[in-house]
GUKE-767564 format. One line per 5 residues: number of its first residue (from 1); their letters; for each residue x, y, z of N, C-alpha, C, O. Coordinates in Angstrom, 2 decimals, m for minus. Layout:
<recs>
NUM = A = X/Y/Z/X/Y/Z/X/Y/Z/X/Y/Z; ...
</recs>
This chain:
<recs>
1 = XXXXX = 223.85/49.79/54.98/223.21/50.34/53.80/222.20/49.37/53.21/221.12/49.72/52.72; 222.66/48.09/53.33/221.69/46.68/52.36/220.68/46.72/53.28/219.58/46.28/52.93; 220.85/47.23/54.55/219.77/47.15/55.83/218.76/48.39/55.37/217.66/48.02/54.95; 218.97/49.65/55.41/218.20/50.78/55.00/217.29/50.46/53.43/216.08/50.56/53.21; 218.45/50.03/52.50/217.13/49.81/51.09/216.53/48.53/51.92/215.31/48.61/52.00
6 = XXXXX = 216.95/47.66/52.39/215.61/46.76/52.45/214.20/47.11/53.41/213.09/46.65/53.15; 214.45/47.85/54.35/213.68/48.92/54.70/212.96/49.80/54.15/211.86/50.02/54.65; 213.36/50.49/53.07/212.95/51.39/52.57/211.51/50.54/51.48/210.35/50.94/51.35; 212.16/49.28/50.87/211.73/48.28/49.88/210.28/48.03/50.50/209.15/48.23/50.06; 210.92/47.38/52.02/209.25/47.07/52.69/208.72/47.64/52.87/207.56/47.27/53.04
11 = XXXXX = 209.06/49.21/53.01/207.86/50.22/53.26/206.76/50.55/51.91/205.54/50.43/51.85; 207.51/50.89/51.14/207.10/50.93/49.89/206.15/49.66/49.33/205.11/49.78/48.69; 206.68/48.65/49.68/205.57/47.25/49.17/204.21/47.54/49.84/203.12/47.47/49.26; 204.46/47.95/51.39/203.41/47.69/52.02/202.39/49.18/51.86/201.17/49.20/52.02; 203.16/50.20/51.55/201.96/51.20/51.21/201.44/51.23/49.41/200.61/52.04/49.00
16 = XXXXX = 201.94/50.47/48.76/202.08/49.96/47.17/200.54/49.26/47.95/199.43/49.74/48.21; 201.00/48.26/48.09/199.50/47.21/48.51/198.13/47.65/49.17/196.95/47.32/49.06; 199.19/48.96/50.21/197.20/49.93/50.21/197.15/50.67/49.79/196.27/51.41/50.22; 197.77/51.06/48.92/197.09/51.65/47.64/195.81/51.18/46.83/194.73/51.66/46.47; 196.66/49.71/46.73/195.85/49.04/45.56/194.63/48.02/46.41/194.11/47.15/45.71
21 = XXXXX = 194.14/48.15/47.99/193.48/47.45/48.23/192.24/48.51/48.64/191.03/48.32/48.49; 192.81/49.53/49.13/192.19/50.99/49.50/191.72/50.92/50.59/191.70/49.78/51.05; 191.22/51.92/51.37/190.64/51.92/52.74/189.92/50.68/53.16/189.19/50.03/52.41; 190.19/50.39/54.44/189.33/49.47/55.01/187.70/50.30/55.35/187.47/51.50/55.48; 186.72/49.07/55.43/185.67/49.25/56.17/184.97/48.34/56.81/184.20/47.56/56.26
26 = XXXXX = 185.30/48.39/58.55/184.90/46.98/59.45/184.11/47.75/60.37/184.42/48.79/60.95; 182.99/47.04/60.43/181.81/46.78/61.55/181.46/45.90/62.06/181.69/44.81/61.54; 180.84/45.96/63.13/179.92/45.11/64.02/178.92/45.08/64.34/178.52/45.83/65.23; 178.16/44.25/63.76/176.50/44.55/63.49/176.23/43.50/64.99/176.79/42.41/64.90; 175.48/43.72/66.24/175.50/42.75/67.15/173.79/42.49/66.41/172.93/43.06/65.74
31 = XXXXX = 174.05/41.41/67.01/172.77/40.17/67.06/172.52/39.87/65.29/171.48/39.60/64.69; 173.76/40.03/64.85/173.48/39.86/63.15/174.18/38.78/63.01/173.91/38.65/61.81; 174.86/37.89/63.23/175.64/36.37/62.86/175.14/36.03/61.18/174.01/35.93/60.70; 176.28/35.94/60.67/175.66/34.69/59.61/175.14/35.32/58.19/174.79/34.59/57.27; 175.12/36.82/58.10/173.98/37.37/57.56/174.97/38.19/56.29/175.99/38.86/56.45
36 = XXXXX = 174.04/37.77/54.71/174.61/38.20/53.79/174.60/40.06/54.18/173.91/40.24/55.19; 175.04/41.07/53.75/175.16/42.27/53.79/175.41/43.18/52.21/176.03/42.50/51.40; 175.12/44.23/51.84/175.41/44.54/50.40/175.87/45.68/50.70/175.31/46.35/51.57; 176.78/46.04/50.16/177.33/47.82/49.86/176.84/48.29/48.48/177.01/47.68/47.42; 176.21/49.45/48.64/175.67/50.01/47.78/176.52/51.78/47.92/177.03/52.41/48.84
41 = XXXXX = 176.31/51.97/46.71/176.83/53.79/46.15/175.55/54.40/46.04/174.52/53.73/45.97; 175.55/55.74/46.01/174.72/56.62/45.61/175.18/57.00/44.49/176.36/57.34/44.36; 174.04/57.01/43.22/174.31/57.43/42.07/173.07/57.91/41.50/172.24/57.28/40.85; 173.10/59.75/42.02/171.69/60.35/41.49/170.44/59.52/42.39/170.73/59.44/43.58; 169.35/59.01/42.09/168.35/58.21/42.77/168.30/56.70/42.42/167.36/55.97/42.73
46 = XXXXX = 169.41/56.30/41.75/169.65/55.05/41.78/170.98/54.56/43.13/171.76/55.20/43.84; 170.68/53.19/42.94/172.08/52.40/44.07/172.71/51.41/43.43/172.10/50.43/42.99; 174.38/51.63/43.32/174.55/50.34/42.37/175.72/49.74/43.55/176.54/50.29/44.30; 175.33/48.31/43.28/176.27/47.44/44.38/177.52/47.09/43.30/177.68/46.82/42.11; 178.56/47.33/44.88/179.71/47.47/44.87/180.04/46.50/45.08/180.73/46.03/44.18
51 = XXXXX = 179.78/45.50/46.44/180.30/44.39/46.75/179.34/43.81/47.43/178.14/43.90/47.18; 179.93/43.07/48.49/178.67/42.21/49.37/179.38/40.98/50.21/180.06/40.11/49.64; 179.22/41.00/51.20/180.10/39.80/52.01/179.13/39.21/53.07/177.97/39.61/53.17; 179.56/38.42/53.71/178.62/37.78/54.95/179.32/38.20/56.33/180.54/38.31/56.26; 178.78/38.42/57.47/178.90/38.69/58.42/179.27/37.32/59.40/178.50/36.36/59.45
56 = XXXXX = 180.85/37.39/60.33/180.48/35.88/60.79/179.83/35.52/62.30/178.80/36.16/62.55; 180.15/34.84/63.08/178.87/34.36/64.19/178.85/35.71/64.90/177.74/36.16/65.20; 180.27/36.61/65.30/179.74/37.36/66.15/179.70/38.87/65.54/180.16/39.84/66.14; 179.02/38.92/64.14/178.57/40.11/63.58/179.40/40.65/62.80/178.75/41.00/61.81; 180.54/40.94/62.65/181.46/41.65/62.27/181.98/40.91/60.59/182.15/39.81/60.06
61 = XXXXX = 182.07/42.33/60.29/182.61/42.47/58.45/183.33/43.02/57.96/183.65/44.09/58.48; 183.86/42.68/56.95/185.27/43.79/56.48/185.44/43.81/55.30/185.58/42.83/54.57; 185.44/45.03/54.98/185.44/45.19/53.57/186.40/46.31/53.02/186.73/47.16/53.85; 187.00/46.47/51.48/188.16/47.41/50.98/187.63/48.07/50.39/187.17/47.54/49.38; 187.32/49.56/50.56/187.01/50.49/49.73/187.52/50.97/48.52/187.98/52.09/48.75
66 = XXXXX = 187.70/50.61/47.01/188.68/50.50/46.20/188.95/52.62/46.56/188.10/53.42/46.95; 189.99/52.78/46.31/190.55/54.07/45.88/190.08/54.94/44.98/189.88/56.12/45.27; 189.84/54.41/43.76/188.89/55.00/43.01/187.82/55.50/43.00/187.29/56.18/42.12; 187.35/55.10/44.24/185.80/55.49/44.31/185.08/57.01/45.16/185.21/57.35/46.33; 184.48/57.53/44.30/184.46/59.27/44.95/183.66/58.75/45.98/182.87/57.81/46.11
71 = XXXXX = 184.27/59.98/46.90/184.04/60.31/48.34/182.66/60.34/47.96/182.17/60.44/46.83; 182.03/60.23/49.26/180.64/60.63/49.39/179.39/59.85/49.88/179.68/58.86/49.22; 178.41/59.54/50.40/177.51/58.75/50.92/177.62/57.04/50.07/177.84/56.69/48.90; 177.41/56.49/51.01/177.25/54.98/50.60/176.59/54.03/51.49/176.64/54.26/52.70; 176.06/53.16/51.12/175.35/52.47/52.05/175.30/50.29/52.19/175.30/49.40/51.34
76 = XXXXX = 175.28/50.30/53.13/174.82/49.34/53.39/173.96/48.22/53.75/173.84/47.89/54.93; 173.37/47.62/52.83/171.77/46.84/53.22/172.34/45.32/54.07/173.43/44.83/53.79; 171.34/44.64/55.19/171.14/43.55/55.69/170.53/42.44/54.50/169.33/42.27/54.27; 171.14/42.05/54.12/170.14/40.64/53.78/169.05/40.00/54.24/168.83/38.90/53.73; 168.22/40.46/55.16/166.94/40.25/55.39/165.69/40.17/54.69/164.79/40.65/55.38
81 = XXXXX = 165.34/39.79/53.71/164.19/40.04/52.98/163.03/40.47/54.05/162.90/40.15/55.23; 162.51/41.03/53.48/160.65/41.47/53.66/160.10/41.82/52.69/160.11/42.94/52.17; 159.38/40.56/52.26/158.94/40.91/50.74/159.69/41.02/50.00/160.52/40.15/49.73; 159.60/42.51/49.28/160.63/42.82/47.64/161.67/43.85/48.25/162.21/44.64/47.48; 161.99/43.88/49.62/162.49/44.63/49.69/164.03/44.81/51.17/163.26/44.59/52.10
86 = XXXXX = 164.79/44.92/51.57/165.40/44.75/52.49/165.54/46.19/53.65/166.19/47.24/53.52; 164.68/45.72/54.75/164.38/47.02/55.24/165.35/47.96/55.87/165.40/49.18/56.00; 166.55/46.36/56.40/167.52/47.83/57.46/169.16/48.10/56.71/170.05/47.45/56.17; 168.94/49.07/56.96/170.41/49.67/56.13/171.02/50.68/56.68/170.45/51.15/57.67; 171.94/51.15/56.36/172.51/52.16/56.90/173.69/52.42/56.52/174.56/51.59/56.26
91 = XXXXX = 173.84/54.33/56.42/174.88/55.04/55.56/175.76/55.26/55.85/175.68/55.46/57.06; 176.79/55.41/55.51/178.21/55.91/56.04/179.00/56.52/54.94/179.18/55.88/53.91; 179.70/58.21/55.15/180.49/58.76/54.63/181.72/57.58/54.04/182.24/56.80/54.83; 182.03/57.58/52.75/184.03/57.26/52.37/184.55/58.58/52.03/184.03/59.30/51.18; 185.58/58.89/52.72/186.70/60.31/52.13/187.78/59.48/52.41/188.44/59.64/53.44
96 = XXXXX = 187.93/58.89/51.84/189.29/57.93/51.52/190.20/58.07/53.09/191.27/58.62/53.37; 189.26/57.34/53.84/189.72/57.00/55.25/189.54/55.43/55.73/188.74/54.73/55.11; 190.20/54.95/56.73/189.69/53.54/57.15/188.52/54.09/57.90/188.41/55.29/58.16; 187.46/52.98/58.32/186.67/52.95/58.79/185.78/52.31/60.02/184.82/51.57/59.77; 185.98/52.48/60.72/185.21/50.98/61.94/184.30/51.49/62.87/184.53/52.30/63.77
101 = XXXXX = 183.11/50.87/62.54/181.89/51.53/63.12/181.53/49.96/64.22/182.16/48.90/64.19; 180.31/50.31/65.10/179.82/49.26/66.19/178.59/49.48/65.97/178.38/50.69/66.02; 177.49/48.79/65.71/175.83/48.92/66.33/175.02/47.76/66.39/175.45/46.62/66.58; 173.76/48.12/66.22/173.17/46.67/66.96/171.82/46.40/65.95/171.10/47.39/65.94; 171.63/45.97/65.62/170.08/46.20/65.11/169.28/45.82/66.46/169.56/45.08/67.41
106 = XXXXX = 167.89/46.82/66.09/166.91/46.84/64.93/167.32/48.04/64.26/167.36/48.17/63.04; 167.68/49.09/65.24/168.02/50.71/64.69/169.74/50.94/64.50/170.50/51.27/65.41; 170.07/50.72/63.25/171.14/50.62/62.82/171.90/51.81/63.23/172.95/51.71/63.87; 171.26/53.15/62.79/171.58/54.59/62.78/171.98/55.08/64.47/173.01/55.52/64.98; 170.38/54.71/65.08/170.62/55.06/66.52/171.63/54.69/67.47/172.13/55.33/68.39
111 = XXXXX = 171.85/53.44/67.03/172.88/52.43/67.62/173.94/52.73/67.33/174.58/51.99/68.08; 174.77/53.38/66.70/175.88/53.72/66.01/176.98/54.44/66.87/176.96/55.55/67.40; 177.80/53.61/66.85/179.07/53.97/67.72/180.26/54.19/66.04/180.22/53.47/65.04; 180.99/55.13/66.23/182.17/55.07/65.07/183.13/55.54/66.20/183.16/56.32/67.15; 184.14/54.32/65.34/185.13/53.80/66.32/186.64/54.96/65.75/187.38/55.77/66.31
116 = XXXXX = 186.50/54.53/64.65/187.29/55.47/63.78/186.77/55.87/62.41/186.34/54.97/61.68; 186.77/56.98/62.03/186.17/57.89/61.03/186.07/59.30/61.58/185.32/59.31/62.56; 186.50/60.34/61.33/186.24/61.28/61.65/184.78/61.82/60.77/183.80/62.27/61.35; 184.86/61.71/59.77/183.53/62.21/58.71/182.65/61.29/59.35/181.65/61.79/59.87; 182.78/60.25/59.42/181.52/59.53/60.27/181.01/60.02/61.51/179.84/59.81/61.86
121 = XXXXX = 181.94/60.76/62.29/181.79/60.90/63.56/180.80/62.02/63.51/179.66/62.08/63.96; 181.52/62.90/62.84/180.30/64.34/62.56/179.29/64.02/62.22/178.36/64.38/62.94; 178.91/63.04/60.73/177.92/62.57/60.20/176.77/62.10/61.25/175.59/62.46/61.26; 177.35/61.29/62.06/176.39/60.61/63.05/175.65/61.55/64.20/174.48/61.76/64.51; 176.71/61.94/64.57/176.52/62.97/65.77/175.48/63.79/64.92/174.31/63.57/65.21
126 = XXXXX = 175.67/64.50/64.13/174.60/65.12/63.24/172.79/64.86/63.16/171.81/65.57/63.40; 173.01/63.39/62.68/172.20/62.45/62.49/171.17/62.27/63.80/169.95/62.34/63.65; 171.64/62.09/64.76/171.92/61.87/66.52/170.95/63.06/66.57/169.75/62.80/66.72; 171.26/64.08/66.50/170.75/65.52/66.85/169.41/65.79/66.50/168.42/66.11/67.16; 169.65/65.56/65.20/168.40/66.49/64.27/167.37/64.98/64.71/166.18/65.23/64.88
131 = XXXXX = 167.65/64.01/64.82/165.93/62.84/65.15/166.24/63.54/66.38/165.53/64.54/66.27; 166.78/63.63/67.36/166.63/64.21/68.73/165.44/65.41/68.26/164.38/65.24/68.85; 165.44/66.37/67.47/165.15/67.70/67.53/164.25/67.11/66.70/163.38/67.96/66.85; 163.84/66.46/66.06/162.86/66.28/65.01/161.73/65.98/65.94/160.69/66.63/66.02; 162.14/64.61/66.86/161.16/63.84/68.01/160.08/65.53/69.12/158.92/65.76/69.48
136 = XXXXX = 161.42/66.21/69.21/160.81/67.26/69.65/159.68/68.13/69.46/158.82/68.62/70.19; 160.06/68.18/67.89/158.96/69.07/67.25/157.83/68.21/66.71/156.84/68.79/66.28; 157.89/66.54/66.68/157.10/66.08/66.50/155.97/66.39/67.62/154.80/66.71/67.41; 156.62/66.20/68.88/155.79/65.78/70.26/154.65/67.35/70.01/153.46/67.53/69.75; 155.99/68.31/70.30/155.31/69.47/69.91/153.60/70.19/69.66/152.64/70.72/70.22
141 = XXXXX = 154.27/69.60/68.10/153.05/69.73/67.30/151.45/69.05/67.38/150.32/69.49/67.17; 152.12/67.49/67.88/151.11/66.60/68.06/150.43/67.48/69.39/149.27/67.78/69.15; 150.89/67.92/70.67/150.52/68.85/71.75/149.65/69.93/71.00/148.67/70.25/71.67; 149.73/70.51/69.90/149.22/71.88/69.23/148.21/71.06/68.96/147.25/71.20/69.71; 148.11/70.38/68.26/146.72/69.35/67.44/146.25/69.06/68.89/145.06/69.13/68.58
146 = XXXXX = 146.22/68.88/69.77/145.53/68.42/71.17/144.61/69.03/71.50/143.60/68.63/72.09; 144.91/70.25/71.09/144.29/71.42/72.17/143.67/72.54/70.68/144.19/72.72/69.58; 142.31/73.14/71.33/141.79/73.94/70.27/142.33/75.04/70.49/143.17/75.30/71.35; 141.60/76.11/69.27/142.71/77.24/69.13/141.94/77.76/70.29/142.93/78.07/70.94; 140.94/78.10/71.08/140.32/78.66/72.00/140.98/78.30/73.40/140.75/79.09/74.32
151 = XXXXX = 141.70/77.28/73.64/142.55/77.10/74.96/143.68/78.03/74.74/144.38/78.36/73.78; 143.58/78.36/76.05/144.82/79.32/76.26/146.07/78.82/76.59/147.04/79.51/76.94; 146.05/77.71/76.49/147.57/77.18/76.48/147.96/77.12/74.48/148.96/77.35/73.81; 146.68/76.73/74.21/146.99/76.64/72.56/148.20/77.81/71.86/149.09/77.62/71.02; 147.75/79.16/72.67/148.53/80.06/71.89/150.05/80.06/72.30/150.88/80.69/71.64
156 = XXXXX = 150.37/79.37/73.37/151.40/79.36/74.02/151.99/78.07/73.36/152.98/78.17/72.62; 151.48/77.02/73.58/152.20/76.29/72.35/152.70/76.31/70.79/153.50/75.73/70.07; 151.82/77.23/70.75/151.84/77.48/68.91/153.30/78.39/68.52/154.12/78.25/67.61; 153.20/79.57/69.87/154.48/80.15/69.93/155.99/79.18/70.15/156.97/79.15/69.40; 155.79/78.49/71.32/156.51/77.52/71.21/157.44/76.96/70.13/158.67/76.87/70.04
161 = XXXXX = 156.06/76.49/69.10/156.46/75.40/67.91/157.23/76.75/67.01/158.45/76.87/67.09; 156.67/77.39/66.45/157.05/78.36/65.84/158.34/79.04/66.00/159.15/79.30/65.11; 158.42/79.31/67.30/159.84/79.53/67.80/161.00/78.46/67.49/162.01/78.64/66.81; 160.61/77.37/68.13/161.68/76.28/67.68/161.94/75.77/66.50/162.79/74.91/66.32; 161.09/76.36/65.45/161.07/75.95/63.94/161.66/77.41/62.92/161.89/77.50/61.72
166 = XXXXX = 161.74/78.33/63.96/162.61/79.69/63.28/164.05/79.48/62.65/164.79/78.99/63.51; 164.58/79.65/61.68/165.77/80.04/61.52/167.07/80.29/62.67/168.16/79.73/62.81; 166.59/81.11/63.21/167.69/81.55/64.47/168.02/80.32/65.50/169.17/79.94/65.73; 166.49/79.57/66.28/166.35/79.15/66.90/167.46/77.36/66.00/168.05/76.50/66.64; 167.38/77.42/65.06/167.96/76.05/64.71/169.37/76.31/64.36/170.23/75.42/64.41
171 = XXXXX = 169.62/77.63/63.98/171.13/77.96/64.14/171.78/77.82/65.16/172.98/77.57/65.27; 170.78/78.02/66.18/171.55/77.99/67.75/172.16/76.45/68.39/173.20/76.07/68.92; 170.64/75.74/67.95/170.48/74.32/68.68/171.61/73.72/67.66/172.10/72.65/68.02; 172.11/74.33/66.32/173.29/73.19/65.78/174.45/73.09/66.09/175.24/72.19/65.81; 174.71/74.56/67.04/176.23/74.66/67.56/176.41/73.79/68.83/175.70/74.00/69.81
176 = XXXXX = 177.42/72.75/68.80/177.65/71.17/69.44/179.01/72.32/70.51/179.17/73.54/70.53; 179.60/71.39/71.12/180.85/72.09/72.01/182.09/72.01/71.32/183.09/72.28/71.99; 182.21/71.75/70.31/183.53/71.90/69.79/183.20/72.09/68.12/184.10/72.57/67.44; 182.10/71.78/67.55/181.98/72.03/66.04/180.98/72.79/65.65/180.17/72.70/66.57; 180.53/73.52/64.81/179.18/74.13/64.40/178.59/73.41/62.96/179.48/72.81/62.36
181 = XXXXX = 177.62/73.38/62.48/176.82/72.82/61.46/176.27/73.80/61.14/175.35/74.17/61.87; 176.57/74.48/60.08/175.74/75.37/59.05/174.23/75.11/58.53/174.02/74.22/57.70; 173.37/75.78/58.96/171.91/75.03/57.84/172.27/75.34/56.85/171.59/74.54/56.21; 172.89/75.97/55.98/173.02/75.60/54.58/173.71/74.45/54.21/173.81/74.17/53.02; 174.14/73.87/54.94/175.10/72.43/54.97/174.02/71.45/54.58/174.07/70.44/53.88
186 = XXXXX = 172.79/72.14/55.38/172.17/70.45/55.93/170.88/71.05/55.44/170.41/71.64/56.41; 170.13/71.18/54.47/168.82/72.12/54.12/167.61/71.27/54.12/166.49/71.66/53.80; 167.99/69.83/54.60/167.08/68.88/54.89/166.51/69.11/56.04/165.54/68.41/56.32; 166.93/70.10/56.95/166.99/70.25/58.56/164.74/70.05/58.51/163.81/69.25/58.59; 165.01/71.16/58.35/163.42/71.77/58.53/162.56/71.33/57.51/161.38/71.69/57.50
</recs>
């Protein structure tokens, strides 16, 4: 019986303590050694820092998401200055989950492996897609600007672009093999 409460005691201490330390969040930034880092919130069009730690020789950081803090986009800046400003950063969902992501700079986003996060996983994969589909319709278009409206390929491209920029056509391209993405989810799409 003195065996079961003391069991019971340690369980309780140890989920008492993550409670009060709250989700983890560890990454691995490769070719980043050494390098201050900031966590920032979204609040309306402002960012207010949360914390901030250094990264050690072989990239990697760890940080506690307090509990309190609403779900929802947050981000992370490099300590790099350029000028007035720190250029590479990058976002990641909290829904009160641990977290462990992998990437590399220069392209924080592209690079992005999530190791564990499910909301991250969608998030990214998401992310992943639409610059995939964006690059597309960039190339696209830049092809339409190539060519005058009097070439007869012009009208065939124009259909093209138009087509792939329809409603239907982006409903289609969001359904993945196991999840779907609503454009009303994502109204940034187009």
């Amino acid at each position: 019986m003195e065996k079961l409460v003391s069991l019971f005691l340690c369980i309780f201490f140890l989920l008492n303590v993550k409670a009060q330390n709250g989700n983890s969040f560890e990454v691995r930034i490769q070719n980043l050694p050494n390098t201050m880092v900031y966590l920032y919130n979204y609040e309306g069009d402002r960012n207010q820092l949360l914390d901030s730690t250094s990264t050690d020789q072989t990239g990697y950081l760890k940080l506690f998401l307090k509990p309190n803090w609403k779900p929802g986009l947050y981000k992370i800046e490099i300590g790099i200055d350029i000028g007035q400003r720190r250029p590479y950063f990058f976002n990641f969902i909290y829904n009160a989950e641990d977290i462990s992501l992998i990437t590399a700079m220069p392209d924080l986003g592209m690079n992005m492996d999530v190791l564990y996060s499910i909301e991250n996983q969608i998030y990214y994969d998401f992310n992943k897609l639409n610059d995939k589909r964006m690059s597309q319709l960039v190339a696209l278009f830049e092809l339409k600007r190539a060519f005058s409206a009097e070439d007869p390929f012009y009208s065939t491209i124009k259909k093209e672009y138009e087509f792939q920029t329809s409603d239907e056509i982006i409903k289609e391209y969001l359904i993945d093999d196991e999840r779907e993405f609503e454009v009303d989810d994502c109204g940034y799409l187009v």
